[in-house]
C-alpha positions as CSV (number, residue, x, y, z in Angstrom):
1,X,-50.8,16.4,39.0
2,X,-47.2,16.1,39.8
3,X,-45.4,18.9,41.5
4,X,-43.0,20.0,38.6
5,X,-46.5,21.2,37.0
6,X,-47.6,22.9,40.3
7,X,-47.9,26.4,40.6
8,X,-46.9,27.4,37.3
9,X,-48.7,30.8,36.2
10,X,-52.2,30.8,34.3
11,X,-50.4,31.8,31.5
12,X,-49.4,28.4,30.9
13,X,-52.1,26.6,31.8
14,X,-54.3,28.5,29.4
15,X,-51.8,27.5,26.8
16,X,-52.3,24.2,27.5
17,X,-55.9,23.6,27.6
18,X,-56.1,25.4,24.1
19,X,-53.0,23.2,22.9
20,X,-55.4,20.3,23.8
21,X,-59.0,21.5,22.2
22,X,-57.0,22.6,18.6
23,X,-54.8,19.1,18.6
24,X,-58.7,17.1,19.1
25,X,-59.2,18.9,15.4
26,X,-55.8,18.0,13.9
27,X,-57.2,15.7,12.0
28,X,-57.6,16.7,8.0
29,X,-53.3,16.6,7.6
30,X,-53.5,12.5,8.0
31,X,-56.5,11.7,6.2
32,X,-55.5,14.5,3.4
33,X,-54.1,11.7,0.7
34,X,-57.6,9.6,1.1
35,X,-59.4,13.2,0.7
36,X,-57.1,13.8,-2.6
37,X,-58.2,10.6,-3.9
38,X,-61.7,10.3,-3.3
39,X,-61.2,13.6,-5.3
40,X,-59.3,12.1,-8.4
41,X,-56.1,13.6,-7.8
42,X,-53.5,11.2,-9.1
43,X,-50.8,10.3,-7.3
44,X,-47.6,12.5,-8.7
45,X,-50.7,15.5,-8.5
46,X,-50.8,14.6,-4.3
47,X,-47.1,15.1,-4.3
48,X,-47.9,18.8,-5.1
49,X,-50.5,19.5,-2.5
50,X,-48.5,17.6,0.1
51,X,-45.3,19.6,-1.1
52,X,-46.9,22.9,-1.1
53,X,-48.1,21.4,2.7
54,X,-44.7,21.0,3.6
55,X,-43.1,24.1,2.4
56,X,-45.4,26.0,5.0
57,X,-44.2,24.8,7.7
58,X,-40.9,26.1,6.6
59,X,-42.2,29.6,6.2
60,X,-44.8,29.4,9.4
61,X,-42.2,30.1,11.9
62,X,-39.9,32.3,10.5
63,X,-42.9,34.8,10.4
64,X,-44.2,33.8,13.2
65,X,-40.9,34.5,15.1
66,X,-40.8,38.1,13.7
67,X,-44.6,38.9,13.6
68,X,-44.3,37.7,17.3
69,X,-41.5,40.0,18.1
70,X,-42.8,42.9,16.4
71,X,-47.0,42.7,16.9
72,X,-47.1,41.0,20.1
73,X,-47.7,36.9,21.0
74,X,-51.4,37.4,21.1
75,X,-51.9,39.1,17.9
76,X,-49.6,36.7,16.1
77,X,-51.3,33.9,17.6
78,X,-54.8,35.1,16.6
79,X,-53.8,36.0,13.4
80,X,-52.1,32.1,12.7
81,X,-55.0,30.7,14.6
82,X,-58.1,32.8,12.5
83,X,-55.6,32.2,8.8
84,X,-55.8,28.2,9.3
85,X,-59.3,28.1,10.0
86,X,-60.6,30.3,6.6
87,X,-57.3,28.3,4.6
88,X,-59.4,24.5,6.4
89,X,-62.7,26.0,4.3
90,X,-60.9,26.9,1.5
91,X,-59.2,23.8,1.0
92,X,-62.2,22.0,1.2
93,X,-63.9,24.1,-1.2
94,X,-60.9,24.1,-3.6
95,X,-61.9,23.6,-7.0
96,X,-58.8,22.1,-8.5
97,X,-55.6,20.8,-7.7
98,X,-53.5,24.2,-7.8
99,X,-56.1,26.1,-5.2
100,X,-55.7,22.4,-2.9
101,X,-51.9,23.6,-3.2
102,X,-52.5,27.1,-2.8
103,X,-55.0,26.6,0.6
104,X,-52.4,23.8,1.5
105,X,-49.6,26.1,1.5
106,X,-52.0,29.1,3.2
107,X,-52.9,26.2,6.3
108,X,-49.6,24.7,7.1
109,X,-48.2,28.5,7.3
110,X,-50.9,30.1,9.2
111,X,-50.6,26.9,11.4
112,X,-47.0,26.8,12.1
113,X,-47.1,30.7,12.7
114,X,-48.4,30.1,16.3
115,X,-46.1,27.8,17.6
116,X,-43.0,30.3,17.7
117,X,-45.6,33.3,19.4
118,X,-46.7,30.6,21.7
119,X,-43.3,29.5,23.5
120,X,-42.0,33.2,23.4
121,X,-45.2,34.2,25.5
122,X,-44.5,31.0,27.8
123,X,-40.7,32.4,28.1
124,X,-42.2,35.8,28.7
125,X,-44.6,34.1,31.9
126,X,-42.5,31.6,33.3
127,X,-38.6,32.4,35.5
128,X,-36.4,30.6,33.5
129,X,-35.9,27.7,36.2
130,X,-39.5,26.5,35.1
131,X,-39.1,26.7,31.5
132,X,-38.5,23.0,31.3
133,X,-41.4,22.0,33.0
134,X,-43.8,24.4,31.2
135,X,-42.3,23.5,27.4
136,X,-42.7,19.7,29.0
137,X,-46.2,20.2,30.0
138,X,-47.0,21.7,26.6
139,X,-46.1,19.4,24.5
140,X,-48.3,17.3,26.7
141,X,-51.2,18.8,25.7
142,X,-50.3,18.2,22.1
143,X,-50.0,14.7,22.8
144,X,-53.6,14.1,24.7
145,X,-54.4,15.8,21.9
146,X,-53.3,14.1,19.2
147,X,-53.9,10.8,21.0
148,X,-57.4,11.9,21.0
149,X,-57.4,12.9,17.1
150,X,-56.4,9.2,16.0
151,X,-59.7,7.8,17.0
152,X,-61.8,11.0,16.2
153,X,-60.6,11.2,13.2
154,X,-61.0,8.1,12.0
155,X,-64.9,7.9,12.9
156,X,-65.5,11.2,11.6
157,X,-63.7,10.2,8.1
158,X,-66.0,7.4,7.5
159,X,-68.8,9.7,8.1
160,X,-67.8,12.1,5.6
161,X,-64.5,14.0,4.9
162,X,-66.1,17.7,5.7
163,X,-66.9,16.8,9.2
164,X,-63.1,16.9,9.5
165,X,-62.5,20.2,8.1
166,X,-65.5,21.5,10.3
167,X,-64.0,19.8,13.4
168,X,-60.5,21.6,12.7
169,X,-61.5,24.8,11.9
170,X,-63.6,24.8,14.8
171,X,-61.7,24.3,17.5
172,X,-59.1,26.4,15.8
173,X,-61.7,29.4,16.3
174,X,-62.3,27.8,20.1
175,X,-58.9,28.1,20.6
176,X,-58.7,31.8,19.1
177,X,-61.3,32.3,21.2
178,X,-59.4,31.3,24.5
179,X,-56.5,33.5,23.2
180,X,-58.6,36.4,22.5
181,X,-60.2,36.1,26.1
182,X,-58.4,34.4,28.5
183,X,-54.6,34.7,27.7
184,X,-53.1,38.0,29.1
185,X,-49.4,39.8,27.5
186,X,-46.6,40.3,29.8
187,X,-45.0,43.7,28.9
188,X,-41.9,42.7,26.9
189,X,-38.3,44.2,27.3
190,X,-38.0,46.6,24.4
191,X,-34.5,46.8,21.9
192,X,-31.9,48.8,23.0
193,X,-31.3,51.3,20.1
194,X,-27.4,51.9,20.8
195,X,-26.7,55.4,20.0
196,X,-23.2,55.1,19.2
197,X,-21.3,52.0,17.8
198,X,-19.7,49.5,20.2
199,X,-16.2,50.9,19.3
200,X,-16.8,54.1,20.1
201,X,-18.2,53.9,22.7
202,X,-15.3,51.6,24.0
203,X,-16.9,49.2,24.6
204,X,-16.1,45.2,23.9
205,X,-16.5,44.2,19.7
206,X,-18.6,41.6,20.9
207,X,-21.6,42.9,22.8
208,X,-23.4,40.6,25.8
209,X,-26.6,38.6,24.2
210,X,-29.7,40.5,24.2
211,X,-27.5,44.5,24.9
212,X,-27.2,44.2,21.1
213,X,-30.2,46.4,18.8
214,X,-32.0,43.1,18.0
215,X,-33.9,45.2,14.5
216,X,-36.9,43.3,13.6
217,X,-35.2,40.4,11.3
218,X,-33.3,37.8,11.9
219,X,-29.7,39.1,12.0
220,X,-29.8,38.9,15.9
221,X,-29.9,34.7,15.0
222,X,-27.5,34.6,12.4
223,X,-24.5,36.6,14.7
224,X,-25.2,34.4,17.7
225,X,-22.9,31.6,17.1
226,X,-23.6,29.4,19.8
227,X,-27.4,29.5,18.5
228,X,-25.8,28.5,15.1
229,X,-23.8,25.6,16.6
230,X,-26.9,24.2,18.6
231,X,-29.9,24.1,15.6
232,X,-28.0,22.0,13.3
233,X,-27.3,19.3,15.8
234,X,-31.0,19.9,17.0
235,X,-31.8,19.6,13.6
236,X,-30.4,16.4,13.4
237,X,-31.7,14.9,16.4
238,X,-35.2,15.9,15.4
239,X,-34.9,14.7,11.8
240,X,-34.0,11.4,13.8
241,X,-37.4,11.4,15.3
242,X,-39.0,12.4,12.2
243,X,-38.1,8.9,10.7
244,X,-40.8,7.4,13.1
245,X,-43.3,9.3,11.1
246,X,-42.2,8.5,8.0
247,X,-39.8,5.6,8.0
248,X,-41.9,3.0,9.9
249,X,-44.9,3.0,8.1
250,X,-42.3,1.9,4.9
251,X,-40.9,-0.5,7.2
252,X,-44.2,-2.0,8.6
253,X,-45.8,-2.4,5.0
254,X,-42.2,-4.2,3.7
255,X,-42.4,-6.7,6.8
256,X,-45.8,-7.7,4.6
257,X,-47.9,-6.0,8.2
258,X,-50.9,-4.3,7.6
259,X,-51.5,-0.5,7.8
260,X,-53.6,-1.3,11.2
261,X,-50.2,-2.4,12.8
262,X,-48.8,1.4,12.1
263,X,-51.9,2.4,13.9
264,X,-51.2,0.9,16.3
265,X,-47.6,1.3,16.9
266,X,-48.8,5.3,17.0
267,X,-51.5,4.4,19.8
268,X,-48.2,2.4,21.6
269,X,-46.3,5.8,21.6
270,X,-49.3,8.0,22.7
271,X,-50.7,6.2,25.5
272,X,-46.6,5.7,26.8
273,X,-46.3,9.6,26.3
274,X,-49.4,10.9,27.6
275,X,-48.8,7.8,30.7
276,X,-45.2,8.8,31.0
277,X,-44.4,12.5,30.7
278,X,-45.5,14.0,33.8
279,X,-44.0,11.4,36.0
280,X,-40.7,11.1,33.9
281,X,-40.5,15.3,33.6
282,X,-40.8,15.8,37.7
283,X,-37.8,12.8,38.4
284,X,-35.6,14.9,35.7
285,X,-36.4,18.1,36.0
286,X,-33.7,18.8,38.8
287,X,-31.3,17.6,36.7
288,X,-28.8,19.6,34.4
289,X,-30.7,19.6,30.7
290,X,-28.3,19.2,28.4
291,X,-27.4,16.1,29.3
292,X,-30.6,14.5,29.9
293,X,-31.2,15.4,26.0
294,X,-28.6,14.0,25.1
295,X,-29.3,10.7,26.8
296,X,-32.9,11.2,25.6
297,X,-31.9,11.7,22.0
298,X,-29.5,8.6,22.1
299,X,-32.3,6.4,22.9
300,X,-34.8,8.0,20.5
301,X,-31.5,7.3,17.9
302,X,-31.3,3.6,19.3
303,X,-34.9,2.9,18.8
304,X,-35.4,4.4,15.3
305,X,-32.5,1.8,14.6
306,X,-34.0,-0.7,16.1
307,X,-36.4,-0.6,13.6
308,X,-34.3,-2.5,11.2
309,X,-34.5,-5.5,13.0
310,X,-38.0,-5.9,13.5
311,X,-39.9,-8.0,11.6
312,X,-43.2,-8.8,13.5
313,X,-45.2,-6.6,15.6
314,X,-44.1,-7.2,19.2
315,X,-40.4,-6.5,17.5
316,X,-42.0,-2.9,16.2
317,X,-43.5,-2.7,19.8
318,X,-40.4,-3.3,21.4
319,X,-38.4,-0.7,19.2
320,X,-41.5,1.9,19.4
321,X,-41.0,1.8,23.3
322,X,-37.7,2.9,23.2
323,X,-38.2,6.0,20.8
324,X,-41.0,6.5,22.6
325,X,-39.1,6.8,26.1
326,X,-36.4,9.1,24.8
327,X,-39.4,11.7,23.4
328,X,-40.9,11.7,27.2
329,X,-37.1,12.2,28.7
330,X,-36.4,15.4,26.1
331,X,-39.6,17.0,26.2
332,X,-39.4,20.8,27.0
333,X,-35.9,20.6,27.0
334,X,-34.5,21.9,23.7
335,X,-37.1,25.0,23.1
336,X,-36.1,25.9,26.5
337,X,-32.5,25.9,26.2
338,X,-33.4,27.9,23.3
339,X,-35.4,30.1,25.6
340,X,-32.6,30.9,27.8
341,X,-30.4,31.7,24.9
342,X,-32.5,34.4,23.5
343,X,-32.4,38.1,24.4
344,X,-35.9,39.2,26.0
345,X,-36.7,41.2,23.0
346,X,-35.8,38.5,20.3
347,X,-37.5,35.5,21.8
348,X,-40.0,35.4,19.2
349,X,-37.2,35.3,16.5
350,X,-35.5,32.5,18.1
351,X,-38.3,30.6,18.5
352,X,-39.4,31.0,15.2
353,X,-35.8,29.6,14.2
354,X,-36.0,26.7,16.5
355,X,-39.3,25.6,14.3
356,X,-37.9,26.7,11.4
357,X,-35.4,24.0,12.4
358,X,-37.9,21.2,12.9
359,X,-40.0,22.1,9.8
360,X,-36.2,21.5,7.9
361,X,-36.0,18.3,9.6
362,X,-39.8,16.7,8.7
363,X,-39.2,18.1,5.3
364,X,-35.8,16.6,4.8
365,X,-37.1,13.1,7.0
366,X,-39.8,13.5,4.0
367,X,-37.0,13.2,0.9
368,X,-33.8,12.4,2.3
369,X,-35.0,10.3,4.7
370,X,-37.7,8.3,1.9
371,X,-34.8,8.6,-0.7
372,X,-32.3,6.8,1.3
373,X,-34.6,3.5,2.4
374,X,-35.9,3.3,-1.0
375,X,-32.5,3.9,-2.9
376,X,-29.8,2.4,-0.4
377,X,-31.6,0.4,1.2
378,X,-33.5,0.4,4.7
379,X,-30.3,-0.6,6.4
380,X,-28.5,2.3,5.6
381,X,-31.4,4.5,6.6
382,X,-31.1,2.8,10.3
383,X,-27.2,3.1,10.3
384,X,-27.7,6.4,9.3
385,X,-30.6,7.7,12.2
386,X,-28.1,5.6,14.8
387,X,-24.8,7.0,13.8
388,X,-26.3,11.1,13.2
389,X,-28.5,10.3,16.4
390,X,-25.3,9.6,19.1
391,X,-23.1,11.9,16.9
392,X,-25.2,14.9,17.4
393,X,-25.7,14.4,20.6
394,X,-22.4,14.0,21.4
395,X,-21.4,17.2,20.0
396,X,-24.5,18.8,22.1
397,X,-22.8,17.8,25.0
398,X,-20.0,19.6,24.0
399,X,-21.2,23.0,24.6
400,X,-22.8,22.3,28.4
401,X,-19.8,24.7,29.6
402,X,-20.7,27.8,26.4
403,X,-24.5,27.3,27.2
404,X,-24.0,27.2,31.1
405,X,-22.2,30.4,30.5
406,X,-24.8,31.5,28.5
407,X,-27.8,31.3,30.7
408,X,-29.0,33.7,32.9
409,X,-30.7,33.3,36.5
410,X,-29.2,29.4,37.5
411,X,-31.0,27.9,35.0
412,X,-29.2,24.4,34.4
413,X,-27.5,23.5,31.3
């Protein structure tokens, strides 16, 4: 194991191992429009389910972030962890196509309500300096997992569809379990309740991050403005990389490729991930992390566009690498800038913005995204992921100095 992953706390590791065991049973969320039509649905009728699948993972982290502010990590975590398992049996056993949408909404926000409770509890474990490598080493777990998932799932489907809804909700309970057991709370930093209002107490009109009351919604968000300025240009950058989900699969099928060749453009980018990130994270992590994410998100930006001039599979391959490079390079780095940002007692809330943020950026990547390749044209899609990819990353590099200023405890920006 490299060293940038060396003595980080148990905390994390735990994390990690259960990150691995519930990714080996994401599996119903690909195979869910071959489970709708084996059913009958029709196709405008999946648009629903897959809609109302969607919209949870815009709600998922907002509550997530205050749940895991207000109840604890653990409890949130159990509670996301226990609500997707009963919503995987429940949208098996849905009768009809409004209770698919109904356990479909139920399972992407229970799922997406763990995430934010998860990095808050890492920020609560780890001294800021090893944020990066512990957010890194996360979402290295997720992608063993998901590696994994690919050929699981695709053996289990062709066995029969429920094995895949036993598989997920039961190493959704595993990993419930391992939270229940294994994973241990750091006392959190409480809100300072001011007892007298910033004027009259003479003090500045704007209080430092994190002396302010934080209150229990999301107000302490909304007033940071350097928090505003960074999650739309985050946003972007992650809509970017949400193209590759949703983007090339249009592209490959239009080249007259088969939907193998999309499989195994996805096996490309997990094998270089899961090869790649531990190495690629210890040679970085030294170095300041805004701009390593912004030279990571310029090459995730250059590969997406590369996709519009491949026609043949190494030429897929070739652009796939490149993506796939910039996701190892700004692993960990963005949730943990985030980290730093947030006040001790509102890291939950910031969190659950920073996925509320992503979940934005699959949805739009989803409709914007589909809307431009099939109404403009799949060139101006590219032109469109190169030119919002460099942009926004520019502009991230324009607040280094405001986020260096920001951070606490040396933590490079």
């Amino acid at each position: 194991m490299p060293s940038t992953f060396r003595g980080l706390p148990p905390t994390v590791w735990t994390l990690f191992a259960g990150t691995i065991v519930n990714r080996l049973g994401h599996l119903v969320t690909p195979f869910l429009v071959f489970l709708l039509a084996d059913r009958g649905v029709t196709g405008p009728e999946t648009s629903y389910v897959l809609g109302a699948l969607g919209a949870g993972n815009l709600l998922g982290p907002a509550l997530g972030g205050v749940l895991a502010d207000r109840i604890g990590r653990r409890p949130t975590m159990l509670i996301g962890l226990l609500g997707a398992a009963a919503a995987q049996g429940a949208l098996f056993l849905a009768p009809g196509l409004w209770t698919m949408a109904a356990a479909a909404l139920l399972l992407s926000v229970a799922s997406a309500t763990v995430g934010p409770a998860a990095y808050a509890l890492m920020a609560d474990s780890v001294d800021p300096e090893r944020r990066r490598s512990a957010y890194a080493l996360f979402g290295w777990g997720v992608n063993i997992g998901t590696a994994v998932a690919g050929v699981l799932g695709g053996f289990l489907a062709a066995h029969g569809y429920w094995l895949l809804f036993a598989v997920d909700a039961g190493t959704l309970l595993v990993y419930a379990t391992v939270v229940a057991t294994r994973l241990r709370e750091p006392a959190r930093v409480p809100a300072p309740i001011p007892t007298a209002s910033p004027a009259a107490a003479g003090a500045p009109a704007a209080a430092a991050p994190g002396a302010e009351y934080t209150g229990i919604g999301y107000g302490v968000v909304f007033r940071d403005r350097l928090m505003l300025a960074l999650l739309p240009l985050f946003g972007i950058q992650l809509f970017v990389y949400s193209l590759t989900e949703v983007a090339l699969p249009l592209a490959v099928r239009d080249s007259g490729l088969s939907p193998a060749v999309y499989g195994a453009m996805a096996a490309v980018n997990a094998v270089l991930v899961v090869a790649l990130q531990p190495v690629v994270t210890a040679r970085l992590d030294r170095l300041p992390q805004l701009p390593v994410q912004v030279a990571g998100s310029v090459l995730i930006a250059a590969g997406v566009a590369l996709t519009g001039l491949a026609d043949s599979v190494a030429g897929y391959a070739a652009s796939v690498v490149v993506w796939s490079v910039g996701e190892v390079v700004v692993a960990g780095i963005a949730v943990s800038v985030v980290a730093g940002l947030a006040p001790a007692a509102a890291r939950g809330r910031y969190q659950g913005a920073f996925g509320w943020t992503w979940g934005v950026a699959r949805f739009c990547a989803l409709t914007l995204g589909v809307t431009l390749y099939t109404g403009a044209g799949a060139a101006a899609l590219w032109w469109t992921a190169l030119v919002a990819g460099v942009l926004s990353a520019a502009a991230t590099l324009a607040l280094r100095t405001r986020v260096a200023a920001r951070t606490a405890h040396g933590l490079a920006a």
